[in-house]
C-alpha positions as CSV (number, residue, x, y, z in Angstrom):
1,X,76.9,146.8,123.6
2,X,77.2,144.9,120.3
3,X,74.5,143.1,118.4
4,X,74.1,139.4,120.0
5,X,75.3,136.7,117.9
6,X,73.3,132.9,117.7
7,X,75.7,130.0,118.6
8,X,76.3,128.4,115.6
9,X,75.1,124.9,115.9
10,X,71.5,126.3,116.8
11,X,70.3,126.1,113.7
12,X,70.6,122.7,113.7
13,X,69.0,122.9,117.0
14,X,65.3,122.3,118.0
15,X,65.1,125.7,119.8
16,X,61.3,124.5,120.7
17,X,63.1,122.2,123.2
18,X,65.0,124.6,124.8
19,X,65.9,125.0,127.7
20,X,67.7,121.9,127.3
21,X,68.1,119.1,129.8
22,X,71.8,119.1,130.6
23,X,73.7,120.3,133.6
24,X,75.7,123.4,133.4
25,X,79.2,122.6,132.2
26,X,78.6,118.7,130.7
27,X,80.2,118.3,127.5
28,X,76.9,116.6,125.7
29,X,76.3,119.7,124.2
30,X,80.0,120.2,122.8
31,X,79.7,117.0,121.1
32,X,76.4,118.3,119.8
33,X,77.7,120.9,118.7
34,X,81.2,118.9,117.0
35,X,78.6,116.5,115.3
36,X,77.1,119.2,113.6
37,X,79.8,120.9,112.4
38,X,81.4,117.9,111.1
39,X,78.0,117.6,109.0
40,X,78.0,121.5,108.0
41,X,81.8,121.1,106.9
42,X,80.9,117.9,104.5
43,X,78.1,119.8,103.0
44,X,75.7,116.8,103.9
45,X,71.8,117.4,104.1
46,X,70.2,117.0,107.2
47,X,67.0,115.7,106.2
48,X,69.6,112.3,104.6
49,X,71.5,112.2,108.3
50,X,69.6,110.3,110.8
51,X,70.8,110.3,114.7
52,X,69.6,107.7,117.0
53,X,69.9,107.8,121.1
54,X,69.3,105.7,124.1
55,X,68.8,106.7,127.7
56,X,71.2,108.8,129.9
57,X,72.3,112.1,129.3
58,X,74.0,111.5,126.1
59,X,70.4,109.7,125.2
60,X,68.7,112.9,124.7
61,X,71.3,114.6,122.2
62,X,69.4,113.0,119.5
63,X,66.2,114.6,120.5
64,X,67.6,118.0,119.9
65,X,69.0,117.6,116.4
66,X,66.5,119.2,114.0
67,X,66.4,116.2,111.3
68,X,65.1,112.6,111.8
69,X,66.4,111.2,115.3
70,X,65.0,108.1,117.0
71,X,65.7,108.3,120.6
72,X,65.5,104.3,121.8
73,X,65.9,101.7,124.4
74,X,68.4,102.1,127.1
75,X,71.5,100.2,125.5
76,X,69.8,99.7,121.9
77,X,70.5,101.7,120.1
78,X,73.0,100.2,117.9
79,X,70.2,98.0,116.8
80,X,67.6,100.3,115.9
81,X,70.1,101.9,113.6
82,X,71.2,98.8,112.2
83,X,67.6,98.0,111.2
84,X,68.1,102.1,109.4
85,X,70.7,101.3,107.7
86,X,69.5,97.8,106.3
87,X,66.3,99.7,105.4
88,X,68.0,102.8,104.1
89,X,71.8,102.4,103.1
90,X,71.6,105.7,101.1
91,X,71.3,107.6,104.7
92,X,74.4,108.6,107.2
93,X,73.1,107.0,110.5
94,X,74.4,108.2,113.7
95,X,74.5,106.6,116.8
96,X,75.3,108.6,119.9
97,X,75.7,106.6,123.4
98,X,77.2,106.8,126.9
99,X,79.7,104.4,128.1
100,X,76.6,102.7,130.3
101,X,74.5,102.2,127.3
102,X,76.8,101.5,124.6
103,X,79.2,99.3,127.0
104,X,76.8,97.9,129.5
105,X,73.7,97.4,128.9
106,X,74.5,97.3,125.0
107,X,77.5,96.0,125.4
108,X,76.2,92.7,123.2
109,X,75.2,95.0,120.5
110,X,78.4,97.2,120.4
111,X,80.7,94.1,119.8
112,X,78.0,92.7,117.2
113,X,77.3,95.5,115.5
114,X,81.6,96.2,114.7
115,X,81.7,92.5,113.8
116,X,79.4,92.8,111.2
117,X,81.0,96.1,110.1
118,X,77.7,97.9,109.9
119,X,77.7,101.4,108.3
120,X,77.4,103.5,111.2
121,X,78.9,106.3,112.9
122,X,78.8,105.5,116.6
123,X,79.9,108.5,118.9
124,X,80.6,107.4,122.6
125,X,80.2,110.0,125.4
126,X,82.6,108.4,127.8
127,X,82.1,110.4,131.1
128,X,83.3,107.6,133.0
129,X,79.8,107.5,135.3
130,X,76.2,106.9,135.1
131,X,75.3,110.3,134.7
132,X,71.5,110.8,134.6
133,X,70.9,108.0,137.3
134,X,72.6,109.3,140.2
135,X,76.2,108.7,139.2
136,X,76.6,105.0,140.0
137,X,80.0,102.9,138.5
138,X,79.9,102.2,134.6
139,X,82.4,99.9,132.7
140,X,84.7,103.2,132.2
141,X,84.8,104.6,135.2
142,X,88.8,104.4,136.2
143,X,90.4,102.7,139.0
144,X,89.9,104.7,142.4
145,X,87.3,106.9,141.3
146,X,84.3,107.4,143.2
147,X,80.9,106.6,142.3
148,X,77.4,106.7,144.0
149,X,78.4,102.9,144.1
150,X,82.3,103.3,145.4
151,X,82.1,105.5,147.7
152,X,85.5,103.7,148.2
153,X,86.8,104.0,145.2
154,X,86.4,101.9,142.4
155,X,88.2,98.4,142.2
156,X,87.5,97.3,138.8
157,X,89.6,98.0,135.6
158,X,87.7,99.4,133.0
159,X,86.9,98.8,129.6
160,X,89.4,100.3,126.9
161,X,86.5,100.8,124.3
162,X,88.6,101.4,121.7
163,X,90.4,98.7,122.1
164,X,87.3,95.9,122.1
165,X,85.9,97.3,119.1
166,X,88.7,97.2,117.1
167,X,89.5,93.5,118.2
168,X,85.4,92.8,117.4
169,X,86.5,94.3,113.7
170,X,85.2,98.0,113.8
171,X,87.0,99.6,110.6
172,X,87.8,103.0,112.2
173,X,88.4,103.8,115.7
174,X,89.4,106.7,117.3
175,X,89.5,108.8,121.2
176,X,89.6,112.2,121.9
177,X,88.3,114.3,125.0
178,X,86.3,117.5,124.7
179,X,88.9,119.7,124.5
180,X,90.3,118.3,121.4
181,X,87.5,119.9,119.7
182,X,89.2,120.2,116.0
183,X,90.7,116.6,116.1
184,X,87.1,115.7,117.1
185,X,85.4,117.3,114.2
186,X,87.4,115.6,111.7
187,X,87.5,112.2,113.1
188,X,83.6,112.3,112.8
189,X,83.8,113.8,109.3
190,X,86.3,111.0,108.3
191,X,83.6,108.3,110.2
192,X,81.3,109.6,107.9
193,X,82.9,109.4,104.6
194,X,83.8,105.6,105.2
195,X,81.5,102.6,104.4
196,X,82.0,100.4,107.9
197,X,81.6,100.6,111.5
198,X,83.2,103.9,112.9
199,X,83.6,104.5,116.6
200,X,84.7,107.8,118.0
201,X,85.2,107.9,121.8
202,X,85.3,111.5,123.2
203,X,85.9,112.0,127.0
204,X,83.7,114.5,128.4
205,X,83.5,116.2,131.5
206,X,80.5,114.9,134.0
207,X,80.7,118.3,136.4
208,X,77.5,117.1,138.6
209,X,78.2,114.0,139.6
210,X,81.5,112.5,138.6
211,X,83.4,115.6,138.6
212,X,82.6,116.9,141.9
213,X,83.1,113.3,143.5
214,X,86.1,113.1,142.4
215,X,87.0,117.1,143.2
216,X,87.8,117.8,139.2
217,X,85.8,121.3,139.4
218,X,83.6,122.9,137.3
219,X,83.5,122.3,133.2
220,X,86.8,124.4,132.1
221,X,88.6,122.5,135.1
222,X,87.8,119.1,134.0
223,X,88.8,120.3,130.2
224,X,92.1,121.0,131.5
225,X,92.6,118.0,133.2
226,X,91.7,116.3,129.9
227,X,94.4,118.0,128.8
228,X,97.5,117.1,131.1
229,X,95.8,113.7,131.3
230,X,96.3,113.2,127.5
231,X,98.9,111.7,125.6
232,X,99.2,110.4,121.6
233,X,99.4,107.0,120.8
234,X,103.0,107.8,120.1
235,X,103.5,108.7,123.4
236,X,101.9,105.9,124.8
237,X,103.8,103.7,123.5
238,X,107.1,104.9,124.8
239,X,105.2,104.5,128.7
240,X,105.6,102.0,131.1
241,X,101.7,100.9,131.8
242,X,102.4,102.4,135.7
243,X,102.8,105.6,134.1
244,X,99.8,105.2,132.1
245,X,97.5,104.5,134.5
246,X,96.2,108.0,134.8
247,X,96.6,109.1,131.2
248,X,94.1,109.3,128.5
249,X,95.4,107.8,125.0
250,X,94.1,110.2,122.2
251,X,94.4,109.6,118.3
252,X,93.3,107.4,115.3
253,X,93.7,103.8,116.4
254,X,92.5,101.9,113.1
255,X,91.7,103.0,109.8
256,X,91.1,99.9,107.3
257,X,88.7,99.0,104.6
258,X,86.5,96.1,105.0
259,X,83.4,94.7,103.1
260,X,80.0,96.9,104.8
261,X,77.1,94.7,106.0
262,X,74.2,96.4,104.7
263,X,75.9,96.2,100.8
264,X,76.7,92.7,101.5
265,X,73.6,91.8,102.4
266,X,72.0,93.5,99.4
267,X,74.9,91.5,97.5
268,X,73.4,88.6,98.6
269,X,70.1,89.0,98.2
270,X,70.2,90.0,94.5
271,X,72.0,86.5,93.8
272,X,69.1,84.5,95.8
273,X,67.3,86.0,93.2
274,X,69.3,85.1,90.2
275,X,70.4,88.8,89.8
């Protein structure tokens, strides 16, 4: 037998926190480990890249990362790091969140924080439930799924996230699922390069309690269903919205330039003071 070889995103990993806290077969730990990379390709130091958290599954990603991390209020998140990047405009702040406590609970501070165009990456972990909690309906999950809380199926439409940020002004917006692990990584490292608000939704699989609910099987199941489920933007636009209802639209969605909020603010500071 061969030598074993270290996963490569565990050295950006607290290994004193092992064994970690997610399920077998979530997809937390492949956006972990996209995030990373991402930083590892740009050549960026960890100690000027900051992650901040909130509560669910996704809410403990940040604990792991082996630079600064502030793991915060359920649905908060967005704020703490806005307060970061006010304070400290020279560091990359990233934000990842679930679709409950980005688009719920922080919904407020999701819209806010895009109108303002603050300079943050924000990574959403859509896996369409509450995970950690017990698997309850969240503002993503799709129509007819079931949920701790419809058992029935669910009978309300859910949020297209990418499409209310880029309405509230977010500068770059993109969706991709776990599988699209390449297109991921280099969404994240553009999000990174730019000035504004980025927001990169990634689907990922929930195998304990959305997945088997809905009978999607285990993790490399629910990766393949994120694959006939997806279609381009291109695509999409071709479809009828009946025969969209079950897709996934993947791709870049917006990509403009628009003034940042910290430097504005700083802008406007230094002429209150006749600078």
């Amino acid at each position: 037998m061969g030598e074993a070889v270290e996963h490569p995103a565990l050295k950006y990993f607290r290994k004193e926190r092992l064994p970690h806290v997610w399920c077998a077969g979530c997809g937390t730990g492949q956006i972990f480990h996209y995030t990373v990379k991402a930083i590892e390709e740009l050549g960026l130091d960890p100690d000027r890249v900051v992650w901040v958290s909130g509560i669910g599954c996704s809410g403990r990603i940040g604990a792991y990362w082996i630079g600064d991390n502030m793991h915060t209020l359920h649905g908060r998140p967005l704020a703490f790091a806005t307060g970061i990047k006010l304070a400290r405009p020279e560091l990359k702040v990233i934000v990842h969140g679930g679709d409950g406590d980005l688009a719920s609970i922080g919904g407020n501070h999701l819209i806010h924080a895009a109108r303002r165009n603050v300079g943050l990456t924000v990574i959403c972990v859509n896996n369409f439930n509450y995970g950690m909690t017990g698997g309850q309906v969240s503002p993503t999950t799709p129509l007819g799924s079931v949920t701790t809380t419809t058992p029935f199926g669910n009978e309300e439409p859910p949020f297209d996230l990418c499409d209310l940020v880029a309405s509230a002004g977010a500068t770059y917006v993109s969706r991709w699922t776990t599988f699209h692990a390449r297109p991921a990584i280099n969404s994240i490292k553009k999000a990174l390069q730019r000035d504004g608000f980025s927001f990169i939704e990634i689907v990922s699989q929930c195998v304990t309690t959305y997945g088997r609910r809905n009978r999607m099987g285990d993790g490399p199941q629910m990766m393949r269903a994120f694959q006939r489920m997806s279609v381009t933007k291109e695509q999409a636009a071709r479809m009828s919205e009946e025969e969209l209802r079950d897709k996934i639209v993947v791709g870049e969605f917006v990509d403009r330039q628009r003034p940042e909020f910290s430097a504005m603010k700083r802008e406007l500071m230094k002429m209150a003071r006749g600078g």
